[in-house]
C-alpha positions as CSV (number, residue, x, y, z in Angstrom):
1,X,0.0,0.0,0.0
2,X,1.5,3.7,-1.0
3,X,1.8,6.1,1.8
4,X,-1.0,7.8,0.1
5,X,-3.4,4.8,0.0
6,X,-2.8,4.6,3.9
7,X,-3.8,8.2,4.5
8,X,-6.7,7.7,2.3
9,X,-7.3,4.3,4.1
10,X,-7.0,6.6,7.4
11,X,-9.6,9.3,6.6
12,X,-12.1,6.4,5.5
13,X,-11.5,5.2,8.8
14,X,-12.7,8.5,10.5
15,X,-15.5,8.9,8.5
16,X,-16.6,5.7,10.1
17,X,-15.2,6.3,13.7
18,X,-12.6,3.1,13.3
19,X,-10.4,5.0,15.8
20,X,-8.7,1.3,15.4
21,X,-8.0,0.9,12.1
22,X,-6.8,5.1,12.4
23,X,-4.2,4.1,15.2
24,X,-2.3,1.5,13.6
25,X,-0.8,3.9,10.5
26,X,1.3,5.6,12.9
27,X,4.7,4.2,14.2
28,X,5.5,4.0,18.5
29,X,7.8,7.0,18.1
30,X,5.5,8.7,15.8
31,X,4.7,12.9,17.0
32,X,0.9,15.0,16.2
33,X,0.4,18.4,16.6
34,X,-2.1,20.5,16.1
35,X,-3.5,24.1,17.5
36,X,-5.0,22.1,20.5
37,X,-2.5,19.0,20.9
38,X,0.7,17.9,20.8
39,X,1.2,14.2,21.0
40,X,3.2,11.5,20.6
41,X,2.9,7.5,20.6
42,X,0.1,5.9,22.2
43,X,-1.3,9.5,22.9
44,X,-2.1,9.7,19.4
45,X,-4.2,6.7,19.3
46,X,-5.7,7.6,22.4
47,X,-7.0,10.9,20.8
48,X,-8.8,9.6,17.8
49,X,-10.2,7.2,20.4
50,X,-11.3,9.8,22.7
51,X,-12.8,12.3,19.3
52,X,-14.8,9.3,17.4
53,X,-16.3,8.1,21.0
54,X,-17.4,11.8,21.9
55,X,-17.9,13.2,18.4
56,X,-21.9,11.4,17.9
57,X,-22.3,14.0,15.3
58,X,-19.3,14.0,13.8
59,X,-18.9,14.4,10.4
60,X,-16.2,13.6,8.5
61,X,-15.2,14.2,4.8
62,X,-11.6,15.0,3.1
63,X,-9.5,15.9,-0.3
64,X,-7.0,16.3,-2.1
65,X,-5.2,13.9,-1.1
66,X,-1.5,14.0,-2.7
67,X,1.8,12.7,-2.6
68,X,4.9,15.1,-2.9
69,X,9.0,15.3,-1.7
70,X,8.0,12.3,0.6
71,X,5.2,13.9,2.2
72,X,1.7,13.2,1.8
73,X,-0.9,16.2,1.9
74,X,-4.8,16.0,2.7
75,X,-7.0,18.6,3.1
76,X,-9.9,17.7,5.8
77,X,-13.2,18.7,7.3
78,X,-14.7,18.1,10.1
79,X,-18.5,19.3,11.2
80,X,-19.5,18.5,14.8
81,X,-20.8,20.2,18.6
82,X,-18.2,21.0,20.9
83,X,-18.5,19.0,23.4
84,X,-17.9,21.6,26.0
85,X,-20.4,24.0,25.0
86,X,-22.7,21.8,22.6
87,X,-22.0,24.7,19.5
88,X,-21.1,23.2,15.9
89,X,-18.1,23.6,14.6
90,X,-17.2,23.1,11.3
91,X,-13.5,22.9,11.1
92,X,-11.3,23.3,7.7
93,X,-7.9,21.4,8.3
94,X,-4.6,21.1,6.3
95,X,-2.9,17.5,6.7
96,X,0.7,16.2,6.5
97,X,2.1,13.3,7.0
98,X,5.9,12.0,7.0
99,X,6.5,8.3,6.6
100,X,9.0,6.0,8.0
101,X,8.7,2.1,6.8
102,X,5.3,2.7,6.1
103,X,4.4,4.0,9.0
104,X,3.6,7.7,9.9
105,X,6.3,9.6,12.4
106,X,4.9,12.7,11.7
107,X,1.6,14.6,11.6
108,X,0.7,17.9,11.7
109,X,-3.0,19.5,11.3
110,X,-3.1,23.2,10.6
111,X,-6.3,25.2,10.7
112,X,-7.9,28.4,11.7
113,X,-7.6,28.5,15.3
114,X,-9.9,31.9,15.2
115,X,-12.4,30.7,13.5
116,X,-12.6,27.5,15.4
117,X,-12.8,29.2,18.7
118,X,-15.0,31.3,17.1
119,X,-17.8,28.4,16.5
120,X,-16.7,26.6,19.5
121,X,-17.1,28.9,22.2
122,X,-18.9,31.6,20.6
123,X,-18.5,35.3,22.3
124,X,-14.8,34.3,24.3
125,X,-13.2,32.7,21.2
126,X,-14.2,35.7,18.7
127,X,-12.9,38.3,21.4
128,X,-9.7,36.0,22.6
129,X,-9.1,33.3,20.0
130,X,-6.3,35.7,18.4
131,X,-3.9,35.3,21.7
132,X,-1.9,32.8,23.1
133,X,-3.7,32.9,26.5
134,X,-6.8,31.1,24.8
135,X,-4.7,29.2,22.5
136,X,-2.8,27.9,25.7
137,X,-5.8,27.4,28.0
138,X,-7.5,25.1,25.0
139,X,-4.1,23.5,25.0
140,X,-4.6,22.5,28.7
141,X,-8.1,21.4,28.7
142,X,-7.9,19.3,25.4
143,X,-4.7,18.1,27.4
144,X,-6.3,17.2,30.8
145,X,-9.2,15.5,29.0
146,X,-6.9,13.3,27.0
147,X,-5.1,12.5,30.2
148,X,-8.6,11.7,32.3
149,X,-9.3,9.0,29.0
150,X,-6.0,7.8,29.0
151,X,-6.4,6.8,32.9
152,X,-9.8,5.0,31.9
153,X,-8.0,3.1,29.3
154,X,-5.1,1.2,30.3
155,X,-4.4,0.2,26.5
156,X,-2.8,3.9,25.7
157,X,-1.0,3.4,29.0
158,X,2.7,3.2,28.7
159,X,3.9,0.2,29.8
């Protein structure tokens, strides 16, 4: 399978909430960051987990998809409620991915934290989702919930 048949295999997967079949693309060592998380390893796994088992909404579609200088670029979407304050978000995401034996080690998401905060918290995020102080806080709640899941699953656990 081409690193690009993976990714596409990987967004399929999310459109169906197989947070399973999502977690085994990346390698043990592999890193994810995005405006809200910055993982690595099992964490990573644990995430998708933790966003397909709360997302009951969520909606999932992507394009675009395309391999380039050893990289492979996606463009994503994803329309769901917040979880924290029950607004919908749709969210417009950049993709991409760096391989190692097939596996990603790499993956970055890039999107509009403005806008996002925007939808998601309504008033707050329109007034502070320009500055780091919101930016950080989300940071630490996204964070702290990952955490709390992580404890109620011992599989993402290290060992």
């Amino acid at each position: 399978m081409s690193n690009k048949d993976l990714i596409v295999s990987f967004y399929n997967s999310f459109a169906r909430k197989d947070f399973e079949n999502m977690g085994i693309v990346y390698d043990d060592r592999a890193t994810f960051d995005d405006p809200a998380f910055s993982l690595k390893g099992r964490e990573i796994a644990a995430m998708w987990h933790m966003l397909c088992e709360r997302g009951r909404d969520l909606e999932i579609t992507f394009e675009a998809v395309k391999e380039e200088g050893g990289y492979v670029y996606a463009h994503w979407e994803a329309i769901y409620s917040f979880s924290l304050t029950k607004r919908k978000v749709h969210n417009k995401i950049d993709a991409r991915f760096r391989f190692e034996d097939q596996k990603v080690i790499e993956h970055i998401d890039t999107f509009n934290f403005w806008r996002w905060s925007s939808q998601a918290l309504g008033t707050p995020g329109i007034v502070l989702g320009w500055s780091p102080f919101l930016k950080n806080r989300v940071r630490k709640q996204a964070a702290d919930s990952l955490t709390t899941f992580i404890s109620k699953n011992p599989k993402y656990q290290a060992d």
